[in-house]
DOPAPA-607034 format. One record per residue (C-alpha): x, y, z. Coordinates in steps of 0.25 Angstrom, whole numbers, plus 2048, in hexadecimal, padded with zeros to 3 digits. Example, Ala and Ser with C-alpha at 12.3 -4.5 7.8 and 13.67 -1.06 7.14 Angstrom:
8317EE81F;8377FC81D;
//
This chain:
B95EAFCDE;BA0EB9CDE;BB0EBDCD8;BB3EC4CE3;BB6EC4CF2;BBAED2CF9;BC0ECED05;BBDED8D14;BC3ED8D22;BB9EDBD2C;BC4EE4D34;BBCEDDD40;BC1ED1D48;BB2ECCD4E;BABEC2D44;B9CEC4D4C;B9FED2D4E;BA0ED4D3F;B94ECAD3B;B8EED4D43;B93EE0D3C;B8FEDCD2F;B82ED8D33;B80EE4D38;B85EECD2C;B80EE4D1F;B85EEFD16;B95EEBD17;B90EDAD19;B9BED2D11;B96EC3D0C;B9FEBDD18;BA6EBFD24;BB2EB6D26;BB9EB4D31;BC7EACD30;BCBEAAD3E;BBFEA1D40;BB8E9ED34;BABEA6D35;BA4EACD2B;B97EB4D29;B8FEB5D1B;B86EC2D1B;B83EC1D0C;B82EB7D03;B8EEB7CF8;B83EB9CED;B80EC6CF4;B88ED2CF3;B90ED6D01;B93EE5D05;B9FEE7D0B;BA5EEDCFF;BA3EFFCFD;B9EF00CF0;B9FF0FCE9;B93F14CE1;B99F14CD2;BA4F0ACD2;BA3EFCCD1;B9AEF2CDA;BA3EEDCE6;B9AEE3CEE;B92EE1CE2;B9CEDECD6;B98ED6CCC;B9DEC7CCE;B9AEC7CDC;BA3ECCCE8;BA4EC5CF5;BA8ECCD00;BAFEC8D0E;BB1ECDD1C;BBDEC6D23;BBFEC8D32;BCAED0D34;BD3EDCD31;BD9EE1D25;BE6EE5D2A;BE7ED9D32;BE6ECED28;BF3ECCD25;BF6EC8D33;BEBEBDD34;BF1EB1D36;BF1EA5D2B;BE4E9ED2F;BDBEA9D2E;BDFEAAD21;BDFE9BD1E;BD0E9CD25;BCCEA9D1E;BD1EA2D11;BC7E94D14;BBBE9FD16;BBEEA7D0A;BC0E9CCFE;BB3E94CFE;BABE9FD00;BB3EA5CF3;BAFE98CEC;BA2E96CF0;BA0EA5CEB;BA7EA4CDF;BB3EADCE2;BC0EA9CDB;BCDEA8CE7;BD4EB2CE0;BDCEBDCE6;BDDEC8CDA;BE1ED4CE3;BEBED6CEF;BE9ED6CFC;BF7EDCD00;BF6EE8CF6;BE7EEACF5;BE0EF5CEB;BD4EF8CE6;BCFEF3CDA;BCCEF9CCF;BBDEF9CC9;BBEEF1CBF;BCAEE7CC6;BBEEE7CD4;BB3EE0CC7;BBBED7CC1;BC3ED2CCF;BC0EC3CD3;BC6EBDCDE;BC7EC1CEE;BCDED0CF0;BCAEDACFC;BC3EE5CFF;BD0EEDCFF;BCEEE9CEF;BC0EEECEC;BBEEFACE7;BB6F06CEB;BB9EFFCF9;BC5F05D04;BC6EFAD0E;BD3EF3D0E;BCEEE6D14;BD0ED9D13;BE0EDFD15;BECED5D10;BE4EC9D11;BEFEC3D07;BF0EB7D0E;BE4EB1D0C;BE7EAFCFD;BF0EA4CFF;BE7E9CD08;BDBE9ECFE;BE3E9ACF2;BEAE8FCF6;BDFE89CF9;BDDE7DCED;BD0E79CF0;BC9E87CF1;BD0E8ECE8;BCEE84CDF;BBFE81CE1;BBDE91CE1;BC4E93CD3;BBBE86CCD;BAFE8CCD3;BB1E99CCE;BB4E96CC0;BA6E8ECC2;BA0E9ACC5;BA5EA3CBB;BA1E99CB0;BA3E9BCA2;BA1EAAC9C;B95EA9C93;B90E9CC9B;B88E98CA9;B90E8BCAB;B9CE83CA7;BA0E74CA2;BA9E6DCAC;BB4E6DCA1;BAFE7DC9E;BB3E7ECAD;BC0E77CAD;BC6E7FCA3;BC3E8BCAA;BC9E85CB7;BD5E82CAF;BD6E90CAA;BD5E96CB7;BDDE8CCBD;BEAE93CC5;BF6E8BCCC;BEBE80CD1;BEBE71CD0;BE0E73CC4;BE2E68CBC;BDEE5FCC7;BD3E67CCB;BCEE65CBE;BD2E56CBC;BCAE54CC8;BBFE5ECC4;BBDE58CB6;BBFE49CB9;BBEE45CCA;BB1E4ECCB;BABE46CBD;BAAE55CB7;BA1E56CAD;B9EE48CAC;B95E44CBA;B8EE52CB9;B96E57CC5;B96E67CC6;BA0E71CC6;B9DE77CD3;B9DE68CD9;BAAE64CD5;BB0E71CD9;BABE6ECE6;BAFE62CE8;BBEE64CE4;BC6E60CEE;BD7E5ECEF;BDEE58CEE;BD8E53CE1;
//
């Protein structure tokens, strides 16, 4: 599992070619290679495992191996082209990028700009959660993924995997103090972190339409089998 996804532009336009780059140079491997204008992707490590595409200075923080789990992202492409790409690349890189954030646990928040981009600070770089670029990482100088602001629309705009990715991940976190949670412990959190989202019929549906806690059906299960309209 992870908080964090850094995204990368390849600065290449051939998907074999750069499979092929990578595997020949696993110092700089990212988890996957995405690329939008046809759907491919390639994994070279699992999530679990941390990547390398990040420099990481000897007495500052930890980069690719922050605590919390970073993922990280190659995307066919180029920087200072993205945004000319047309609306279905960035609808496409959107339905590549949100269920692999919710089966990794990586909340669909964008907490940094894209359009303005600067470093983090230390301390901002260990507490971040959410899907920032390497233009955002410290002890870094690349400028990549460029102004991908775009892409933000089409990922959270999304009902049904915004959504499922904000339930999942308040399952993940779980309780301070504790390894699970109550189905009720769950909802209020939800209801908490609720935003402008239809939550109360998320929850209606969670807490009575699923059977929740009553026919034993878990909190994983019912997230994944949330479906809208309700």
């Amino acid at each position: 599992m992870a908080v964090v996804l850094v995204l990368h532009t390849t600065e290449s336009d051939n998907f074999d070619a750069q499979v092929g780059d990578f595997l020949r140079n696993p110092g700089k491997q990212p988890h996957r290679l995405i690329d939008p204008v046809n759907g491919r992707y390639r994994d070279f490590i699992d999530p679990g495992t941390f990547a390398k595409a990040l420099k990481n200075l000897p007495g500052g923080v930890e980069t690719n191996r922050r605590a919390g789990g970073v993922l990280q992202v190659e995307i066919m492409g180029r920087a200072a082209l993205v945004p000319t790409y047309s609306d279905v690349w960035y609808l496409n890189l959107a339905k590549m990028l949100v269920p692999f954030c919710t089966e990794n646990g990586v909340p669909i928040l964008f907490p940094y700009s894209f359009n303005n981009p600067r470093r983090l600070s230390f301390d901002e770089w260990n507490n971040v959660r959410g899907i920032i670029g390497h233009c955002h990482v410290p002890e870094n100088d690349h400028t990549d993924p460029g102004n991908i602001t775009r892409l933000i629309s089409y990922m959270i705009t999304a009902p049904e995997a915004a959504m499922k990715s904000h339930l999942l991940s308040i399952i993940n976190r779980g309780l301070p103090g504790s390894p699970s949670m109550t189905h009720y412990e769950f909802i209020a959190l939800a209801y908490e972190a609720a935003g402008n989202t239809d939550i109360g019929g998320i929850l209606y549906w969670l807490d009575e339409v699923a059977g929740a806690p009553d026919k034993g059906v878990t909190l994983r299960t019912m997230v994944d089998q949330l479906t809208f309209p309700l």
